[in-house]
C-alpha positions, 0 to 999 in steps of 0.5 A: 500500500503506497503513502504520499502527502498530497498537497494540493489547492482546488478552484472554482473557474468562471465559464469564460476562465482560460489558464493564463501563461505560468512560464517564469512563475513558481520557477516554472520554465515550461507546460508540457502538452495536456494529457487526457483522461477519463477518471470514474471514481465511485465513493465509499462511506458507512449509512452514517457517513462517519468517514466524512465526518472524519473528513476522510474520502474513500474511493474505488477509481478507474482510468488514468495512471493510479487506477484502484482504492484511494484513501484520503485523510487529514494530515496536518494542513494536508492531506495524506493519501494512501493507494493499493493499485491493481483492484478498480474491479473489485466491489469491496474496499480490501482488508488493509483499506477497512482496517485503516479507517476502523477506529472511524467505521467502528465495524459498520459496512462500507457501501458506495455513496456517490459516483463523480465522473470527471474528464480531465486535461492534465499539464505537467509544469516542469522547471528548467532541468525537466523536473515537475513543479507541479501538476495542473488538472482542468477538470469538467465533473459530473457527479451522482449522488447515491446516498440520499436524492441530490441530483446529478451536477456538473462543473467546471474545477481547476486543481493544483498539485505540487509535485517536486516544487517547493511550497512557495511556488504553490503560492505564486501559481496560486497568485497567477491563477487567482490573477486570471479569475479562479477563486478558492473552491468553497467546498472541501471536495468533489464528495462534499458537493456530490452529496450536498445537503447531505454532507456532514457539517465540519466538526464543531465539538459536542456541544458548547460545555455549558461553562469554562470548566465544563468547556475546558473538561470536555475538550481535555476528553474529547482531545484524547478521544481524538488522538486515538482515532487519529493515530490508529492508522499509524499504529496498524501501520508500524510508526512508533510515533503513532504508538507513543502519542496514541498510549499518551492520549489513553494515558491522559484519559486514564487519569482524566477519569480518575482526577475529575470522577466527581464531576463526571456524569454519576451514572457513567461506569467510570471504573469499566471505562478507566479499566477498558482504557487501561486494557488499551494502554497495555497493549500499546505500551508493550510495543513502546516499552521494547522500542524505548528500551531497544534504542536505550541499549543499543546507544549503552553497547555502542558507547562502550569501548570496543575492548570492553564489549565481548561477543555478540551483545548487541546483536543478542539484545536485538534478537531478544527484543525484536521477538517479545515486540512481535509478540506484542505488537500481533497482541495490540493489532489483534485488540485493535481489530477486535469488537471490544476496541470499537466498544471502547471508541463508542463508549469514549463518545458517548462520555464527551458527548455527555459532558459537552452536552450536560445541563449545569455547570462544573465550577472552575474552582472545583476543578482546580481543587480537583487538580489540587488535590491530584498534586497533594496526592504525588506530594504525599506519595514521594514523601512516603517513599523518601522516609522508606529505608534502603532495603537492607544489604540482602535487598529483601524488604520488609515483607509486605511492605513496598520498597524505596523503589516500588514507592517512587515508581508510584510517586512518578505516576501520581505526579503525571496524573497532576500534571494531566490534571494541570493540563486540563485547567490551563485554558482557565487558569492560564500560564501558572498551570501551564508552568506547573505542568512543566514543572511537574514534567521534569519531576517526572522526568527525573523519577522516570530515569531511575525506574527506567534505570531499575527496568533495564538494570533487570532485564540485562540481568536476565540478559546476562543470565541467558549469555551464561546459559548459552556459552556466550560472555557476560561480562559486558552484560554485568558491566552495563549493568553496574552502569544502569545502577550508577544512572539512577543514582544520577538521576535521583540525585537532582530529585531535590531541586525538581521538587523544590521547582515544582512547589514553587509553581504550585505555589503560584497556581494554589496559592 
């Protein structure tokens, strides 16, 4: 399945419009001989048109040089679009087209909704080393809408595509066209005219919040909703990025969902959610885990002495990571693709629907001392750790009782949820909760290196164990070892100045 950013700008033309000369604009050196083609495409979408709500476009097309199923979506101020050649014949998007608009289609059908027919005169402009800047596609469209009674319509349209051009020449053809008479199209899309009055407005959030504080809770809520939908393709697809931001939004939701529960609808079955959300994040923090790990040890071996590596470390710790990852991540598309994750994305709308829409308002001063008493909670939980004793020198702690460490790992959680919590008041309580979300951003920085310091400490532990096992050196295993040992004693060492920051922005926002 091939990917491409599409950058693009579409024109209404006036029935006398003739397309000026472009030579010498945008480094246009000179417009090839126009290429004609006949383009049918017929557009896919659920009864419910949720992909166009998502302002996402899929269709099956024929003619023209990239015959088969398109799939289009935002991306940043673009759109991306995505292409599998070869199947304009086929009645039914394929399996890796419906997987990549799943979390949108929460498992509804897709049907055809529209057929748009266009007969297109395409000029290449090309600069003065023969290279396309761009593509110019004069296009005459009829279009038949099979959704609802719109009638069949047809129009005259110019699009522009940049091909190797820089972005600026897009703008000084832009500039040229609109000299000539072409005007922005006011509508996103062929699509959106085809099916007219039946096209989904654009998004508009779920209801206006009611109150600042209900405003700023359910745009937190629905942000995160958001940022799972959004990345989903990209996790199918294997980009790590799309693995850590999606688990920051379920991370984010999470501890929404317990810091604010007072506030959320009384009826709501938050325990489920959070535990159903929860179920989420597991699986995709174990694919993120082993990609963060993974490239914290092979930077560890690369910046030892080669004298002081023996035998094959690196390549064993590749191997060794590389086949607990498949596993997770067959583990994460599985739930991905599964009834309950659509389950899970129904119940998330149904909660910010509800919080948007409510009757009443949710205070600002509640919500802050919600978030207050989240910062309270770490305060109380680091101190906790700090008063418990170094487990003696057998390194067996009291049984029953939690170590040293098993307690500032809690700390470093609890401080993330305040600095979730703090995120969510800033739009009211502006740049001293957005400075106390930094704050507490470098505490939990500094907690989290020496966790991640105990996590790889043990797994090159095991590492060194296996090494023994299978004949191999581990010597080098030990040593890096010692060296996780050392960088978490680092790390707690600027403990105290993290905290002492993070009071005095606390003091600032509380009070």
């Amino acid at each position: 399945m091939a990917g491409k950013l599409e950058v693009e700008r579409k024109y209404e033309l006036p029935t006398d419009f003739a397309l000026p000369a472009l030579t010498g604009v945008g480094g246009v050196e000179s417009v090839g001989e126009a290429d004609e083609l006949r383009l049918d495409a017929v557009y896919y979408d659920t009864p419910g048109l949720r992909l166009a709500r998502g302002r996402v476009t899929l269709r099956r097309r024929s003619g023209g040089h990239d015959a088969g199923w398109h799939l289009k979506r935002p991306s940043g101020g673009e759109r991306s679009e995505l292409q599998v050649p070869g199947s304009e014949d086929r009645a039914e998007p394929p399996g890796e087209i419906t997987g990549q608009v799943r979390a949108l289609t929460r498992g509804e059908d897709l049907q055809p909704v529209a057929r748009i027919r266009t007969h297109r005169f395409e000029r290449p402009l090309r600069d003065a080393g023969g290279s396309t800047v761009a593509l110019v596609a004069d296009d005459t469209v009829t279009t038949e809408s099979l959704f609802g009674s719109r009638p069949v319509q047809r129009w005259r349209e110019l699009e522009v595509e940049l091909v190797d051009g820089a972005r600026e020449a897009l703008d000084e053809l832009d500039a040229a066209l609109r000299a000539a008479g072409a005007r922005p199209s006011a509508s996103p899309s062929k699509l959106a005219q085809a099916l007219g009055d039946d096209y989904p407005a654009a998004p508009a959030g779920d209801g206006d919040g009611g109150s600042a504080g209900r405003r700023a809770l359910a745009d937190y809520l629905r942000a995160q909703r958001d940022a799972i939908v959004e990345h989903d393709p990209g996790v199918r697809d294997g980009d790590v990025e799309a693995v850590h931001k999606m688990r920051v939004g379920t991370r984010r939701l999470r501890s929404t969902l317990r810091s604010f529960a007072s506030v959320l609808p009384a009826d709501a079955d938050l325990d489920r959610l959070h535990d159903e959300v929860k179920w989420l994040t597991g699986l995709l923090g174990a694919v993120r885990d082993r990609d963060v790990i993974g490239d914290h040890l092979a930077a560890l071996v690369a910046g030892e002495p080669p004298e002081l590596v023996l035998g094959p470390v690196a390549d064993r710790i590749r191997e060794r990571l590389a086949e607990r990852r498949a596993a997770a991540r067959e583990e994460l598309i599985a739930g991905l693709d599964s009834d309950r994750y659509t389950r899970l994305l129904t119940d998330i709308d149904a909660l910010v629907g509800r919080v948007a829409g409510a009757d009443g308002r949710i205070g600002r001063s509640r919500l802050r001392r919600l978030a207050r008493k989240a910062l309270r909670r770490a305060d109380r939980r680091l101190a906790m750790a700090l008063r418990t004793p170094e487990p003696p020198g057998d390194g067996a702690p009291p049984p029953g009782q939690p170590t040293r460490d098993e307690r500032l790992h809690e700390a470093r959680k609890a401080y993330k949820r305040a600095r979730y919590a703090a995120e969510l008041i800033e739009p009211f309580a502006g740049r001293p909760a957005g400075k106390l979300a930094d704050r507490l951003t470098d505490l939990q920085d500094v907690l989290g290196a020496h966790q991640d310091s105990l996590v790889t400490g043990e797994l090159l532990r095991d590492y060194a164990v296996r090494a023994h096992a299978d004949g191999d050196n581990a010597f080098t295993y030990g040593l890096l070892h010692a060296r996780q040992d050392e960088h978490g004693r680092q790390a707690l060492s600027r403990l105290g100045k993290a905290r002492r920051r993070a009071r005095r922005a606390a003091v600032r926002l509380f009070g």
